[in-house]
C-alpha positions as CSV (number, residue, x, y, z in Angstrom):
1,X,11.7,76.4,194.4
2,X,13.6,78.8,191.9
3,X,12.2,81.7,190.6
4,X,12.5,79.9,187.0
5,X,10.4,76.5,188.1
6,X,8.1,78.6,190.0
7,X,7.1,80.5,186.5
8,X,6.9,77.2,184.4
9,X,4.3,75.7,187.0
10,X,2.1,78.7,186.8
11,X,2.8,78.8,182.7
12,X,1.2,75.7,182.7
13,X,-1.8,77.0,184.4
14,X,-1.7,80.7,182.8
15,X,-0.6,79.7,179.1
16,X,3.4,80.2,178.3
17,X,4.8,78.1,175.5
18,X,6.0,75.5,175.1
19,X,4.6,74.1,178.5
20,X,1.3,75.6,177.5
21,X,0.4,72.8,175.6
22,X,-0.4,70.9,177.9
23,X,-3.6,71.8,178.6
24,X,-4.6,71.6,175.2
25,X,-3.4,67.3,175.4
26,X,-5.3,67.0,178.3
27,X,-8.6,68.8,176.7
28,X,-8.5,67.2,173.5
29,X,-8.8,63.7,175.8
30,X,-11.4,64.9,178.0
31,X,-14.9,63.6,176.5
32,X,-17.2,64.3,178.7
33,X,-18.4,67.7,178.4
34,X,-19.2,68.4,182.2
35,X,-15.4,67.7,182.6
36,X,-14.4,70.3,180.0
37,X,-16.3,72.9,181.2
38,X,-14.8,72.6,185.0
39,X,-11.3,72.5,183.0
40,X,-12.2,75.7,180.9
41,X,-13.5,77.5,183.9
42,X,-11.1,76.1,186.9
43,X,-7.4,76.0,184.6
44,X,-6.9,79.5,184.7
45,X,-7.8,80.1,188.3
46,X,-4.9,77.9,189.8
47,X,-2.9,79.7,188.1
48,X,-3.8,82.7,189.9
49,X,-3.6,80.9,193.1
50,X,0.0,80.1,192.9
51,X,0.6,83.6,191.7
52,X,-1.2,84.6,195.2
53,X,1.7,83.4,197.2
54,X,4.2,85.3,194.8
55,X,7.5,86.5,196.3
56,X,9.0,88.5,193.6
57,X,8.1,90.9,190.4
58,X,6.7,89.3,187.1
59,X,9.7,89.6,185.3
60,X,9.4,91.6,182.3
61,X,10.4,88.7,179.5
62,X,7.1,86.6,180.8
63,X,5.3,89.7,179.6
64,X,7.0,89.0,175.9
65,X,6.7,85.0,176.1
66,X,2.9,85.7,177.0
67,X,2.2,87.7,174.3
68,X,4.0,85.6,171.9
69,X,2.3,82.7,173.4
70,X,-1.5,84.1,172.9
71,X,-0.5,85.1,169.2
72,X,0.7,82.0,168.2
73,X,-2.2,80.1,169.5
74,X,-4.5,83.0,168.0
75,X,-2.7,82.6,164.8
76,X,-3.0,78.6,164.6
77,X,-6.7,79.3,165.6
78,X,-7.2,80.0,161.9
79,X,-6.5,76.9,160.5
80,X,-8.9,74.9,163.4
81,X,-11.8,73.2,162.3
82,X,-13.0,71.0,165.1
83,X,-14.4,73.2,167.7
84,X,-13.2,71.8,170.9
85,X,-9.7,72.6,169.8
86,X,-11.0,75.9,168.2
87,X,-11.9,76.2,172.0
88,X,-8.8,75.5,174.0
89,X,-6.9,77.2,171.3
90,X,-9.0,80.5,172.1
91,X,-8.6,79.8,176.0
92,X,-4.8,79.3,176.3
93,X,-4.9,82.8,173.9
94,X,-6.7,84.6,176.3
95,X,-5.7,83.0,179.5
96,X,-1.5,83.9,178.1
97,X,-3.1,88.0,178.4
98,X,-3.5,87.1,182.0
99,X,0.3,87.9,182.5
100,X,-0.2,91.7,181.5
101,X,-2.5,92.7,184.3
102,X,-0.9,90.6,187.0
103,X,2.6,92.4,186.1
104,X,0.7,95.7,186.5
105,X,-0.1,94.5,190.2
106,X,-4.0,94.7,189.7
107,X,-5.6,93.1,192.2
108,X,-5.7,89.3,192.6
109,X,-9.4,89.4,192.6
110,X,-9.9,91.6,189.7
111,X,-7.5,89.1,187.8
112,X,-9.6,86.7,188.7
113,X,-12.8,87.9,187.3
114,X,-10.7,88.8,184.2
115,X,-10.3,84.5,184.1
116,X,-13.6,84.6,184.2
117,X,-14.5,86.7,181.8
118,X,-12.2,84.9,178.9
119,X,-13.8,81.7,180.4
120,X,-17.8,81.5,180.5
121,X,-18.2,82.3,176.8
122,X,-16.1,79.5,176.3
123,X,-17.7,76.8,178.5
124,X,-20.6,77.9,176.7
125,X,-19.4,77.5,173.3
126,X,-17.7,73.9,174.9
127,X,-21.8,72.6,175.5
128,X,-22.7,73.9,172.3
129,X,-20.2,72.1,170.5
130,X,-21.2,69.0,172.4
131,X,-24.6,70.3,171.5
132,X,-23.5,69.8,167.2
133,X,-21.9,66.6,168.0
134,X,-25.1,65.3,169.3
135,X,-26.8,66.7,165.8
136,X,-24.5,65.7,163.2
137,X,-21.7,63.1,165.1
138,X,-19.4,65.8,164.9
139,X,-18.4,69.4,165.7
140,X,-16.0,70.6,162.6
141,X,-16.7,73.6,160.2
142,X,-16.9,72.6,156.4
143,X,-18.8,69.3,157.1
144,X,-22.7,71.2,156.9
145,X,-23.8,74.6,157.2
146,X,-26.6,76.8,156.2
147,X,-27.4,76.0,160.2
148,X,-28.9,80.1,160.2
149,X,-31.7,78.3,158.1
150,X,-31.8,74.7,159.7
151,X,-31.4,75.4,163.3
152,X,-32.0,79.4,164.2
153,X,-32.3,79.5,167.5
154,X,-29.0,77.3,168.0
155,X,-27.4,79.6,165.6
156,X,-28.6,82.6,166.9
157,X,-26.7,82.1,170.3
158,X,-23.7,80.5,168.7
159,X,-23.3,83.5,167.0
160,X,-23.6,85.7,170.7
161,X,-21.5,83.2,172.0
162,X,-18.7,83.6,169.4
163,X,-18.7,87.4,169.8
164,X,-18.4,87.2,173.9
165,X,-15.2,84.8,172.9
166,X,-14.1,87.1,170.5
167,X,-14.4,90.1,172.9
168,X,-16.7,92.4,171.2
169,X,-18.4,95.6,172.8
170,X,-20.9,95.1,176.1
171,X,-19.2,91.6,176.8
172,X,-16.8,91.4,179.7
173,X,-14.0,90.4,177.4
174,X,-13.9,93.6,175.6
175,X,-14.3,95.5,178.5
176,X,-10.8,93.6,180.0
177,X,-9.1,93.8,176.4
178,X,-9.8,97.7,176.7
179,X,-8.5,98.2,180.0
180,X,-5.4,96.0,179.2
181,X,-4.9,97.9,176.2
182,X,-5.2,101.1,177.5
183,X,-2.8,100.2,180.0
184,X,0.1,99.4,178.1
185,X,-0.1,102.1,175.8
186,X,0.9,104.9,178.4
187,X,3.2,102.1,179.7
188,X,4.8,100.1,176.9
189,X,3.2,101.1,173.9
190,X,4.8,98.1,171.8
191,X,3.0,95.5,174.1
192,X,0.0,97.7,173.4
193,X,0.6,96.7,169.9
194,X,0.9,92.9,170.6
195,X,-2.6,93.0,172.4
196,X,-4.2,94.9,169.0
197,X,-2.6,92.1,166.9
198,X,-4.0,89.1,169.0
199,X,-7.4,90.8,169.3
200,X,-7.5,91.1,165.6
201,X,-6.6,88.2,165.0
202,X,-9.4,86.5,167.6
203,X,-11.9,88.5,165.6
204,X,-10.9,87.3,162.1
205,X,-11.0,83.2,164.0
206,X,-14.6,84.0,164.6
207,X,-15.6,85.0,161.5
208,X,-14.2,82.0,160.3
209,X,-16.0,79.6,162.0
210,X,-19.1,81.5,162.2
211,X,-18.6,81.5,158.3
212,X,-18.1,77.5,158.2
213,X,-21.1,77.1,160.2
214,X,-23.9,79.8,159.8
215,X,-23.7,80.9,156.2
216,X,-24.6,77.9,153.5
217,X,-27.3,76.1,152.1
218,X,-28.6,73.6,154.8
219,X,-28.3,69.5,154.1
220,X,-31.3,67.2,153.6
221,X,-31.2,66.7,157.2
222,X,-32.8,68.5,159.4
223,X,-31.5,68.5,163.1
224,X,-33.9,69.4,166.5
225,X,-33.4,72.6,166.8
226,X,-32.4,74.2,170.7
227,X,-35.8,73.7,172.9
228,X,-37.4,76.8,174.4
229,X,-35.6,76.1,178.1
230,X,-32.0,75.8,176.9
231,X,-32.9,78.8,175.0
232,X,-33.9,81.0,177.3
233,X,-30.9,79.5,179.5
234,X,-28.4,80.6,177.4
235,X,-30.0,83.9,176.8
236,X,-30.0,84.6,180.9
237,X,-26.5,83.5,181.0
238,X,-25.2,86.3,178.1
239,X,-27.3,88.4,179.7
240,X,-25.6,88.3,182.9
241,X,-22.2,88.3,181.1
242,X,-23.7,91.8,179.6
243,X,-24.3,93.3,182.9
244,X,-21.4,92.1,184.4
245,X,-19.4,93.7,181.7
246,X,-21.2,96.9,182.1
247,X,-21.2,97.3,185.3
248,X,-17.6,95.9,186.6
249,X,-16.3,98.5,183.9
250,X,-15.6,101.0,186.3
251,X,-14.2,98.2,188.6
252,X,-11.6,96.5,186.3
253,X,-9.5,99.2,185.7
């Protein structure tokens, strides 16, 4: 296999467009939200497993098309109302940053729990979306909100979910943004400037569909809200993200 085909079958796995959108097809047609979760958390780790076997150097221009891939898909983020797209959109964003540590030569492993990182808040956001589907027979900002008022405790860890996503400080995800960042600007400060611009941009996504689905005046209806056990489950699973982020801090690097 040529160096070119062997880097179009890993894009499709770790996000380079226009082969990239692939996994987005094939999510969008996935119903069942057991199956989207094994594609949200498993997608990104063959990647890494071809990339195991790697005979040659990342070549520099995969480092551009990755970047330009996870802004375009964090620009068109935006404009996403249905969440399960707002979703894959988010993971082939993430998963396209992927390329800048693996060009560094970090360790396969540490890559790896950098994949995992970008993808448990997003499985977790995957059930919850299934979770407003179940509620209201869809999961799309702009068709209710007010859900801060009708459904707390389901908004309250929406909201922690969409700041793990978003990578914001004590979650994994920011802890691998930094490093990433930090990297490239003593070795290519303009790529260091890409990863600020995509980051931004994730942040200002979820405002925008915390915005569409938190703040509002509630409907007539009033949905069940989260019981006490899927709660507490969702609590113990950000926890665990929180520890993991501060602890492998010092390990990521």
């Amino acid at each position: 296999m040529t160096e070119a085909a062997f880097l179009l079958l890993t894009g499709l796995f770790l996000p380079l467009f226009p082969v990239s959108m692939l996994f987005n097809w094939l999510l969008g047609r996935t119903g069942n939200h057991l199956l989207r979760a094994l594609l949200l958390l498993l997608w990104p780790q063959a990647g890494l497993l071809l990339l195991q076997n790697l005979a040659f150097q990342v070549p520099e221009w995969s480092l551009t098309l990755a970047l330009a891939t996870s802004a375009l898909y964090a620009f068109r983020v935006l404009a996403i109302r249905d969440i399960g797209q707002w979703c894959g959109f988010l993971a082939t964003s993430s998963w396209a940053m992927l390329w800048i540590p693996v060009h560094a030569d970090i360790p396969m492993f540490h890559v790896q729990l950098y994949a995992l990182g970008f993808s448990v808040p997003l499985v977790l956001l995957a059930f919850l979306g299934s979770g407003l589907e179940q509620r209201f027979g869809a999961a799309c900002t702009g068709l209710y909100g007010g859900l801060a008022e009708s459904i707390p405790r389901f908004s309250t860890i929406l909201v922690l979910v969409v700041l793990a996503i978003i990578a914001t400080p004590l979650f994994p995800s920011f802890f691998i943004m930094t490093a990433m960042l930090l990297q490239a600007m003593s070795a290519m400060p303009a790529l260091a400037v890409g990863i600020a611009g995509v980051w931004l941009l994730w942040s200002w996504a979820g405002a925008w569909l915390l915005q569409g689905l938190i703040i509002g005046i509630p409907g007539e209806e009033r949905p069940a809200d989260l019981h006490a056990g899927a709660t507490w489950g969702y609590v113990s699973i950000l926890g665990l993200l929180i520890m993991a982020g501060i602890v492998g801090t010092g390990l990521l690097s």
